[in-house]
C-alpha positions as a printed Julia matrix, in Angstrom:
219×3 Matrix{Float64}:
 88.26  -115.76   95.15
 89.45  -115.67   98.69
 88.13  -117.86  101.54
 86.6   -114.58  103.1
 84.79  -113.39  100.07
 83.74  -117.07   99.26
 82.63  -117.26  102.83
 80.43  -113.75  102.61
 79.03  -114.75   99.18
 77.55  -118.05  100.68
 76.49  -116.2   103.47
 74.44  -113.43  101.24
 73.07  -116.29   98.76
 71.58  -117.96  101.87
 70.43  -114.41  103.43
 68.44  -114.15   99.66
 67.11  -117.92   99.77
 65.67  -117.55  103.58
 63.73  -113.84  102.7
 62.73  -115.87   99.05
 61.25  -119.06  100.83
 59.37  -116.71  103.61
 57.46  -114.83  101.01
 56.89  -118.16   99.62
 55.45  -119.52  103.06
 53.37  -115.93  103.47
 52.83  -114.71  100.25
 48.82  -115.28  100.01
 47.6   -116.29  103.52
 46.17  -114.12  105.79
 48.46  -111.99  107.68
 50.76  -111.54  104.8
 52.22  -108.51  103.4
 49.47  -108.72  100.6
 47.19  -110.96   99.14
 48.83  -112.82   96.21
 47.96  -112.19   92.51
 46.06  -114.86   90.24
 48.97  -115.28   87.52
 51.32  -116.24   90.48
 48.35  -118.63   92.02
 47.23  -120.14   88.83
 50.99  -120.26   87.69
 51.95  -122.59   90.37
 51.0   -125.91   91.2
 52.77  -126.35   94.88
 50.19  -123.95   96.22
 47.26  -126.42   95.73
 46.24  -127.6    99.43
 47.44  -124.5   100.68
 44.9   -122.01  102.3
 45.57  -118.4   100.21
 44.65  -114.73   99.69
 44.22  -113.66   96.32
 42.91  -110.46   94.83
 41.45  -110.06   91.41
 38.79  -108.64   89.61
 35.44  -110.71   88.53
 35.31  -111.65   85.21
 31.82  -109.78   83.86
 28.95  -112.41   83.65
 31.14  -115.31   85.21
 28.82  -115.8    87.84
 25.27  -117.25   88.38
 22.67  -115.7    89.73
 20.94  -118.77   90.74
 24.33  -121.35   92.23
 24.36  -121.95   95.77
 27.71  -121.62   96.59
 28.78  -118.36   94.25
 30.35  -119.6    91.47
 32.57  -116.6    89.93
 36.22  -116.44   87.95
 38.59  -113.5    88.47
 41.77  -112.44   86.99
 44.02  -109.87   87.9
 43.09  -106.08   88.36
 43.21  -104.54   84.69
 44.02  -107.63   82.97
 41.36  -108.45   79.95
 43.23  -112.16   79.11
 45.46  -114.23   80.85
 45.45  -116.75   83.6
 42.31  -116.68   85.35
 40.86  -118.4    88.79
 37.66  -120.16   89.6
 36.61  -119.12   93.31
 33.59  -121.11   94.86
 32.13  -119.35   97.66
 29.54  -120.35  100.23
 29.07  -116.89  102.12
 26.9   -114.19  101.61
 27.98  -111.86   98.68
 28.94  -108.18   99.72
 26.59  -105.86   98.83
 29.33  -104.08   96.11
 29.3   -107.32   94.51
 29.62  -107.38   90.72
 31.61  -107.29   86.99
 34.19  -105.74   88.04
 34.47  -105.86   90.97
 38.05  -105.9    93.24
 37.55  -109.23   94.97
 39.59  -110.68   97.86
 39.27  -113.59   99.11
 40.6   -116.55  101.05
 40.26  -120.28  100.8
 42.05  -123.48   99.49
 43.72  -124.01   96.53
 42.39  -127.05   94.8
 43.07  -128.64   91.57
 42.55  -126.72   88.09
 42.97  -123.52   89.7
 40.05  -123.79   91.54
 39.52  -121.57   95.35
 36.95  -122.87   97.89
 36.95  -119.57   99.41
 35.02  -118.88  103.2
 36.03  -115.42  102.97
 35.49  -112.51  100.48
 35.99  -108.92  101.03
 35.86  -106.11   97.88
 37.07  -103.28   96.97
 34.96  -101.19   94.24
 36.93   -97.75   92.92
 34.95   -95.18   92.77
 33.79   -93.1    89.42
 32.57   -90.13   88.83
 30.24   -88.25   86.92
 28.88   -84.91   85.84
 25.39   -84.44   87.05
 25.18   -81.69   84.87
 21.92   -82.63   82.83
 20.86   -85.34   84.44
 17.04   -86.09   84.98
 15.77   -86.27   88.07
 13.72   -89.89   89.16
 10.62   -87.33   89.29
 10.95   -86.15   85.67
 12.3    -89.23   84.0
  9.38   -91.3    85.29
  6.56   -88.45   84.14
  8.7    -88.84   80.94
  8.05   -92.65   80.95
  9.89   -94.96   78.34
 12.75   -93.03   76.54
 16.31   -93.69   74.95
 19.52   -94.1    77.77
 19.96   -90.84   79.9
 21.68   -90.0    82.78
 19.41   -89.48   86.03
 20.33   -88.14   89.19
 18.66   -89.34   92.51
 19.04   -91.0    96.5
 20.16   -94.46   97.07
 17.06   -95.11   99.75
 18.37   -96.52  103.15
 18.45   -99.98  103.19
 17.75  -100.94   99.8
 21.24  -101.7    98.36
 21.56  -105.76   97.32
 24.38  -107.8    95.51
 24.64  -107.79   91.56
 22.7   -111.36   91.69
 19.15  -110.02   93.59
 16.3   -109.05   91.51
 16.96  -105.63   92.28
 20.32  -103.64   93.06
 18.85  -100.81   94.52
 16.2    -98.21   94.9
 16.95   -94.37   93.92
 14.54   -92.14   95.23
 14.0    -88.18   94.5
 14.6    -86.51   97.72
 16.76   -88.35  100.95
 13.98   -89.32  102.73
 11.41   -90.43   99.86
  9.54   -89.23   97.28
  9.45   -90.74   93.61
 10.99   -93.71   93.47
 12.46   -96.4    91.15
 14.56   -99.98   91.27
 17.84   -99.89   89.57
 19.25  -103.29   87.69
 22.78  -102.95   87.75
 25.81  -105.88   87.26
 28.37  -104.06   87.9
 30.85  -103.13   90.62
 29.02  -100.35   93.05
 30.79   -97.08   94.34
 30.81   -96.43   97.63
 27.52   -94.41   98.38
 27.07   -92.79  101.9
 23.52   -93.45  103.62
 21.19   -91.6   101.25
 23.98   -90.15   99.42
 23.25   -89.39   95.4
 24.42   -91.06   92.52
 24.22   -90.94   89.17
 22.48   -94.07   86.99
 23.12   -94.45   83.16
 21.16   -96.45   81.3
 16.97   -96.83   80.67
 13.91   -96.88   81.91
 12.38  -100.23   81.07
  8.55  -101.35   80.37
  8.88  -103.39   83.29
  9.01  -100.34   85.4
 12.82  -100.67   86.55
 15.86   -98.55   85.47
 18.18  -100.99   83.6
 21.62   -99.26   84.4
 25.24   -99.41   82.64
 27.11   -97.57   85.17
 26.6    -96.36   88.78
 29.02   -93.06   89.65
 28.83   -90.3    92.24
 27.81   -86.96   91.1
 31.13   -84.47   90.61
C-alpha cells in the first residue's frame, strides 16, 4: 500500500471513529436523533451517571399502584424477554399510562440498570374494533351481570385517569350524558378525542364497574 492510500485509509478510519463516538455522546439524551433502546442501555455499563432517553414498553403488572415515586420496568417495543430496565419516576403519570404502554423517558442511569427518570412522555398505538354488535352502556346495564361482551359508548369529558386510579374512565351513552358506567382498565389507552366513542371488552362486575381487557376505537 502506497503512502497516499495509507494516508486516505487513516483518514476514513478516523472520519468512522469521530461519527461512532458522537452517537455515543448523543445517542439517548435529549436532543438526540432518538431516544436509545433498553438492550443498548442495560447492555452497557459506561452509561451509568449519564442523563438518557430511552423508549420501551411497560412490562404488564410491573408497577404499583400504591409507590410514591412510580416504580415500573420496560423493555423494548415488541420484545416479550430480554434485557429489561427499572425506571423510578417521581412525576405525575400520563393519563395513557399502562401494560403496554410506549414509554419515554429521561433520567440518570444508575447502578443495576436502574433510571431515576423526571421526565416521561408515551406513546399508545391505536386499535381498532368492529362495533358491529356491541351493547350499548344503556342496554348492558338494564342487562345487569352477564358473561364478557363488547359495549360501545362516550369517554365523558374529563374523566380519563392513569392505569393506577381507582377508576380509568367513565363511558357514558350519548356525548353529553346519559347512562353511565366506570371502566377498570390496565392497559395502554388509544387516543380518544373529547367525547369520542370507544369500544370496551370485558364485564360488567357486581361492584357496579366494567372490568375491561381492551380499549379500541370503533371501525
Amino acid at each position: 500500500m502506497n503512502s497516499r492510500a495509507r494516508n486516505r485509509l487513516i483518514a476514513v478510519t478516523a472520519l468512522i471513529l469521530l461519527v461512532a463516538v458522537a452517537v455515543l455522546v448523543t445517542i439517548g439524551l435529549p436532543g438526540g436523533s432518538a431516544p436509545a433502546t433498553v438492550k443498548v442501555i442495560a447492555g452497557d455499563s459506561a452509561f451509568v451517571g449519564r442523563r438518557v432517553t430511552v423508549t420501551g414498553s411497560v412490562i404488564g403488572s410491573s408497577w404499583n399502584k400504591k409507590s410514591n415515586p412510580m416504580v415500573f420496568n420496560i423493555r423494548d417495543q415488541g420484545a416479550t424477554s430480554g434485557p429489561q430496565l427499572k425506571v423510578i419516576y417521581g412525576g405525575a403519570a400520563p393519563a395513557s399510562f399502562g401494560n403496554l404502554t410506549i414509554a419515554i423517558v429521561t433520567g440518570t442511569v444508575k447502578q443495576g440498570g436502574v433510571i431515576d427518570a423526571n421526565e416521561m412522555e408515551t406513546k399508545c398505538p391505536s386499535t381498532y374494533a368492529t362495533k358491529t354488535g356491541a351493547d350499548t352502556v344503556t342496554q348492558m346495564l338494564k342487562a345487569g351481570v352477564s358473561a364478557e361482551l363488547p359495549i360501545i359508548g362516550y369517554l365523558k369529558s374529563g374523566s380519563l385517569h392513569d392505569a393506577a386510579a381507582p377508576y380509568r374512565f367513565i363511558l357514558q351513552s350519548t356525548p353529553t350524558g346519559g347512562d353511565s358506567v366506570e371502566v377498570q382498565f390496565q392497559g395502554a389507552m388509544p387516543t380518544v378525542k373529547r367525547g369520542g366513542q370507544v369500544v370496551a371488552f370485558g364485564q360488567l362486575e357486581k361492584s357496579g364497574k366494567f372490568l375491561a381487557t381492551q380499549v379500541s376505537l370503533p371501525q
